[in-house]
C-alpha angles and dihedrals in degrees: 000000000000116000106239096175131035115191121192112187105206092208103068144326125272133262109167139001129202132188111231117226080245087057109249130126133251130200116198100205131206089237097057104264126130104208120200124200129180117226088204092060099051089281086294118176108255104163123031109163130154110246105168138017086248155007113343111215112185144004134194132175134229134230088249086049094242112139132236121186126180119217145196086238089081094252147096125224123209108203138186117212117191110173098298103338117087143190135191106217096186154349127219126212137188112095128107110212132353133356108210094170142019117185127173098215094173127019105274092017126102123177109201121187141195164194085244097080092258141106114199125197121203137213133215112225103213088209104045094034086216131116110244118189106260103166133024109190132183110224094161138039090201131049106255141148106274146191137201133189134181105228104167137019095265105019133065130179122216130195139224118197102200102037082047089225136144109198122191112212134195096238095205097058093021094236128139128235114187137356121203108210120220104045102154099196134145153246083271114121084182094054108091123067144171114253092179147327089294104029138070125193123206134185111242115213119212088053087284097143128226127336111223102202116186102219092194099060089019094230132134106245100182156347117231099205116215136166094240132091093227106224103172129009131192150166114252127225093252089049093257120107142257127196142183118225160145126234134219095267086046098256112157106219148154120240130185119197155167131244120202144125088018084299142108126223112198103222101181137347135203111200124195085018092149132009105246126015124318114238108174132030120185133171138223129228084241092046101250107137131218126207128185112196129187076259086087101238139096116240119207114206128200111202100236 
């Protein structure tokens, strides 16, 4: 890998990056800002706007490219983005502390979930064309960072740091159906991912390695054990994986790697990649990668 472009946006650093279906990249920011740069224009910044009073923690896009980002500040925002102009359409409130992570598991639905114990789903008014609060659930009994993921068509898991649980839920009645107990993850909302149609990867904290959870029988089969706190994990575009993390002796680094056989192979590895540790990894169509660390700027990586 060699870094053939450094940004340091001068308005925040970084806790999250997405790729748009258009191609350019996004940078959720710790003050508030959505910055916006364009890959075609040497990765220029082209949109910086102040969404939310604090850190923004996650964003998605829907199938209509509207944008939706959750926020420490309590609340959603619901954004339209046309070339450089921009519109919130709408906020939404309820919440009561922090949002660590928005999905859109189905058109019109969105799941929202929090330090506040709960979990909200919200529903899209086809009249109205605006998200109203359906569902308030309680996942947790303490605050605590938290994670959700949507794993089958009708099934999602959250997490919960500090009660150390993994909880699978029917997405269609909102009731849960199992918890697996000793699930060391952390604060992470970037840090669980889909292997395949039966297994799900998590980034242990504490170095503990990676977390293999069978989806099917909804057990955890093993614990890969491994000297890194796992930050961001993706798919890469040649189905292998790429993370961000931090080691035992607190080296930021990339590492690509291999799953198979209930084993990691360790491909390649780029040490001292950033200066602090790396929160956010994101690919390219072209396979160039993106990473965002704590030091405040956004790598760009070449495969070489």
């Amino acid at each position: 890998m060699k870094c053939f472009k450094i940004i340091s946006p001068n308005n925040g650093g970084i806790n999250y990056l997405h790729i748009l279906k258009d191609g350019r990249l996004v940078a959720c920011l710790d003050s508030g800002f959505l910055n916006i740069y364009n890959p075609k224009d040497n990765y220029s910044l082209e949109i910086s706007v102040q969404i939310h009073r604090i850190d923004i923690s996650n964003i998605i896009e829907l199938s209509n490219s509207n944008l939706v980002t959750s926020s420490w500040d309590s609340t959603l925002q619901i954004i339209e983005i046309k070339e450089e102009k921009y519109r919130i359409l709408q906020t939404l409130e309820g919440h009561e502390s922090y949002i660590d992570k928005v999905i859109n598991p189905y058109e019109n639905l969105l799941i929202s979930i929090s330090e506040d114990q709960f979990f909200k789903t919200w529903e899209k008014d086809l009249n109205t064309n605006k998200y109203n609060c359906t569902n308030t659930i309680r996942f947790q009994e303490i605050f605590s960072y938290c994670n959700i993921l949507k794993i089958k068509n009708n099934e999602f898991i959250t997490s919960s740091v500090s009660e150390k649980k993994i909880k699978f839920w029917n997405l269609e009645n909102l009731k849960e159906i199992k918890t697996i107990e000793n699930i060391s993850t952390n604060w992470s909302s970037q840090n669980m991912i889909l292997i395949n149609e039966k297994l799900l990867m998590i980034g242990g904290s504490n170095f503990e390695g990676f977390y293999l959870i069978n989806i099917i029988t909804r057990q955890l089969m093993i614990i890969i054990k491994g000297p890194s706190r796992i930050y961001s994990i993706i798919k890469s575009m040649d189905d292998n994986f790429i993370c961000g993390l931090s080691n035992q002796n607190g080296i930021p680094s990339i590492q690509i790697f291999k799953y198979y056989a209930d084993n990691i192979n360790i491909i390649y590895e780029e040490k001292n990649a950033h200066n602090d540790r790396i929160f956010s990894v994101v690919q390219f169509d072209n396979g160039i990668i993106a990473s965002a660390s704590e030091d405040t700027v956004i790598k760009l990586w070449s495969l070489v």
